[in-house]
C-alpha positions as CSV (number, residue, x, y, z in Angstrom):
1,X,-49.2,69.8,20.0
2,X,-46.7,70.7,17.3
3,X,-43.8,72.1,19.6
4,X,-43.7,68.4,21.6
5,X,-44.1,66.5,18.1
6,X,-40.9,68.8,16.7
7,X,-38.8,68.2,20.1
8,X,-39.7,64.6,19.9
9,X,-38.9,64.2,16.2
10,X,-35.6,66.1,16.5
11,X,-34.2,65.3,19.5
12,X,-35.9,61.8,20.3
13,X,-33.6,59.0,20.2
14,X,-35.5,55.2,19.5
15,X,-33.3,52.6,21.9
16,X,-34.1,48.8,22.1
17,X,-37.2,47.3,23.4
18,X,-39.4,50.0,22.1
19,X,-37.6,52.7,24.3
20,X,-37.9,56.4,23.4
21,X,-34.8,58.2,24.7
22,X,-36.4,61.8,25.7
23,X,-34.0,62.9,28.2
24,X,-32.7,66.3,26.3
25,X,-35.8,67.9,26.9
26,X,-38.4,66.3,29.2
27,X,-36.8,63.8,32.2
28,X,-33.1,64.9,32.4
29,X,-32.7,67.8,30.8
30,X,-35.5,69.8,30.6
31,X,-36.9,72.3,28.0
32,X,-38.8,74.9,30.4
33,X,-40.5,76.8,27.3
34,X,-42.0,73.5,26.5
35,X,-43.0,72.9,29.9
36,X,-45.0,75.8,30.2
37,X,-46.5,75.2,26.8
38,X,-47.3,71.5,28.1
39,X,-48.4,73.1,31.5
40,X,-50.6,75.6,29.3
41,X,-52.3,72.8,26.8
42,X,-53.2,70.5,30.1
43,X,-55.0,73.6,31.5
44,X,-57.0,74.4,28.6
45,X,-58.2,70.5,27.9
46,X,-59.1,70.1,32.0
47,X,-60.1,73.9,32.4
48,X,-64.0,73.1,32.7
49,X,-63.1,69.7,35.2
50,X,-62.9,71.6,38.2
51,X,-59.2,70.8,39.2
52,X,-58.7,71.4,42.7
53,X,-55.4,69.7,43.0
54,X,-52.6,67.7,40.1
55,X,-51.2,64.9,41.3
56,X,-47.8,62.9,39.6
57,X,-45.0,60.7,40.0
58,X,-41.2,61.9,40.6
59,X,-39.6,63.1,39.0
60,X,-40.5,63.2,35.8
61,X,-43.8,63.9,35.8
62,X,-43.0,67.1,38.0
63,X,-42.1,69.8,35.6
64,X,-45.0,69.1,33.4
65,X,-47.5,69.2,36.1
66,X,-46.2,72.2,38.0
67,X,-46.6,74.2,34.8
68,X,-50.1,72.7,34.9
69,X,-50.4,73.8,38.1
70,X,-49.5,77.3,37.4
71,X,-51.6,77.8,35.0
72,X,-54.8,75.9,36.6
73,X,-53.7,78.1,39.9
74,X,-53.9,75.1,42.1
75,X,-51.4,73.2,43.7
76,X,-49.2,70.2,43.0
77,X,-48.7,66.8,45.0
78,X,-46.1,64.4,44.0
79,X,-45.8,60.8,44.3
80,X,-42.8,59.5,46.4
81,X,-40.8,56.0,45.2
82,X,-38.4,56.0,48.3
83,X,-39.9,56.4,52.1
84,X,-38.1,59.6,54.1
85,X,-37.3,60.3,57.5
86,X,-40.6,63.1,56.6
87,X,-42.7,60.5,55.1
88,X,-43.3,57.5,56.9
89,X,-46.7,57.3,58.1
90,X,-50.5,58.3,57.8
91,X,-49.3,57.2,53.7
92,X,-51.8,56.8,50.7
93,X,-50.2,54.1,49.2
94,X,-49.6,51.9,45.6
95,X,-47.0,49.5,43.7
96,X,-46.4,50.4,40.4
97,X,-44.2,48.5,37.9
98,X,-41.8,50.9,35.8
99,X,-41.2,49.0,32.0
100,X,-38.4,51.1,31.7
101,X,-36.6,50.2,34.6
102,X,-37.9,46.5,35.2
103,X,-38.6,47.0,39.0
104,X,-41.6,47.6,41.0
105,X,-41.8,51.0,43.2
106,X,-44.4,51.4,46.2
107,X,-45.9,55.1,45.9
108,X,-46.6,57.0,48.5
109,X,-48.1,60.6,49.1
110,X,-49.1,62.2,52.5
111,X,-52.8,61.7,53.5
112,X,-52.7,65.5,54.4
113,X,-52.6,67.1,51.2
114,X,-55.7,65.4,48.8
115,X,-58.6,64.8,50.2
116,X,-61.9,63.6,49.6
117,X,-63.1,67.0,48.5
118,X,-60.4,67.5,46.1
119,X,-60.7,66.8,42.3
120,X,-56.8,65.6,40.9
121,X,-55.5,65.9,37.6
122,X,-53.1,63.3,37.6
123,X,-50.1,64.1,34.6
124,X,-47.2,61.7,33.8
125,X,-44.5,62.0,31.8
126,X,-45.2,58.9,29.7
127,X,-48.1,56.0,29.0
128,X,-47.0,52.8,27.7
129,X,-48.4,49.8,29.4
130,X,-50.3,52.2,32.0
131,X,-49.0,50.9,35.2
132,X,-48.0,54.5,36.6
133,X,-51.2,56.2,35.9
134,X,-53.0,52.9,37.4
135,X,-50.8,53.4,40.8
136,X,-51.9,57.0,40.6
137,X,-55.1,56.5,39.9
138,X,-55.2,54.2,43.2
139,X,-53.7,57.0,45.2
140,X,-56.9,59.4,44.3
141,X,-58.7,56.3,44.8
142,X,-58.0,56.2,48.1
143,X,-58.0,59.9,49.3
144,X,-61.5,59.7,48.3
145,X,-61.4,62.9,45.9
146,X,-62.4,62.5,42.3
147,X,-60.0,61.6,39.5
148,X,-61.0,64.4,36.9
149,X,-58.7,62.4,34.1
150,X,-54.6,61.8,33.2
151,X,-52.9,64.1,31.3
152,X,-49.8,62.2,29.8
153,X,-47.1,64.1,28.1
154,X,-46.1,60.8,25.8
155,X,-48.3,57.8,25.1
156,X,-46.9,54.7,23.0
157,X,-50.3,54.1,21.2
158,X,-49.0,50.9,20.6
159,X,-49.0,49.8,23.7
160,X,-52.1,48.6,25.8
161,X,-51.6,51.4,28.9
162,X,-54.2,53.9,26.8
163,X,-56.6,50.8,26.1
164,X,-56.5,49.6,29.4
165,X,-57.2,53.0,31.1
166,X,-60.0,54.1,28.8
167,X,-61.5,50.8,29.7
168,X,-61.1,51.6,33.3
169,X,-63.2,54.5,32.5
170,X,-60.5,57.0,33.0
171,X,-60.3,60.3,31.0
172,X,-56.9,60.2,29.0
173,X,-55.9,63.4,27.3
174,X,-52.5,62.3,25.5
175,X,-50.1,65.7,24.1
176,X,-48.3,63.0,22.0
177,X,-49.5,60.1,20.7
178,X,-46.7,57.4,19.5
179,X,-47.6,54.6,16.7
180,X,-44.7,53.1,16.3
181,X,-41.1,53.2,16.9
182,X,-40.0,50.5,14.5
183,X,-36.5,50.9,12.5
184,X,-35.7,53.2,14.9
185,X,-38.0,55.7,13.7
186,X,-40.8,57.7,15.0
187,X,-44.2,57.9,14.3
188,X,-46.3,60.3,15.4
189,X,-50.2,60.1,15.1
190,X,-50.9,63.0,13.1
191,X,-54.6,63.5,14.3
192,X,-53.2,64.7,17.5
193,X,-51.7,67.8,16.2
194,X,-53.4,70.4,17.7
């Protein structure tokens, strides 16, 4: 996808601990023509999967996946890290471990809003040792509707998230495919230009 591998070249910052600083354009700012282009690519790779609903995490996994959304014409559930005085009980529930921020989150979405009918696209803003997509996975898991695949906006190929889901069995469709970030440089895996 040559308009994420531009944004991510030009405006990517590499921080320590094999951190990619993205925040201009995908999970503080964000870049909303390069949303819908991200919303547009997810839709054409799961077109044929039957997506009934697309499930992520807050927050930065919503404006990809509502773009998805849009375009696949279905809607969007989001995963909750903090409980509300609106979501407390009848919960889906998982713990996920964020590298990024060194904690671990519990997960929740309503029971009311997948279901065992339902095939989810789960989208995430990144992949790097897997363990939101895992959590998410869970969550579809347990509705009982079918996990059609994750669409991840970033994966760190050199990480083991992508390995560990594909072993799993899990469709991964990555838009951006990162081999290394060493000398605080990028580098992009070309074969995933599209």
């Amino acid at each position: 996808m040559d308009i994420l591998h531009k944004k991510i070249l030009e405006h990517g910052h590499v921080l320590p601990g094999n951190v990619l600083k993205v925040d201009s354009f995908l999970n503080h700012q964000i870049d909303p023509e390069l949303m819908l282009a991200i919303g547009k690519e997810f839709a054409t790779r799961f077109k044929d999967a039957g997506i009934t609903k697309v499930l992520t995490l807050e927050s930065s996994g919503i404006a990809p996946s509502v773009m998805a959304g849009l375009e696949l014409g279905v809607p969007v559930v989001f995963a909750r890290k903090r409980k509300s005085l609106t979501l407390v009980e009848n919960l889906y529930t998982a713990t996920v471990y964020s590298y990024t921020k060194q904690t671990s989150n519990d997960i929740s979405i309503s029971k009311d809003y997948i279901g065992e009918n339902d095939v989810v696209l789960v989208i995430d803003d990144f992949l790097a040792n897997g363990q939101a997509a895992l959590g998410l996975a869970s969550l579809t898991e347990q509705t009982g509707a079918t996990l059609a695949g994750i669409g991840i906006v970033i994966e760190k190929g050199f990480q083991d998230g992508g390995q560990l889901l594909k072993e799993r069995g899990y469709r991964i469709e990555s838009l951006a495919v990162i081999d290394s970030l060493e000398n605080e440089t990028v580098t992009l895996r070309t074969e995933e230009v599209k």
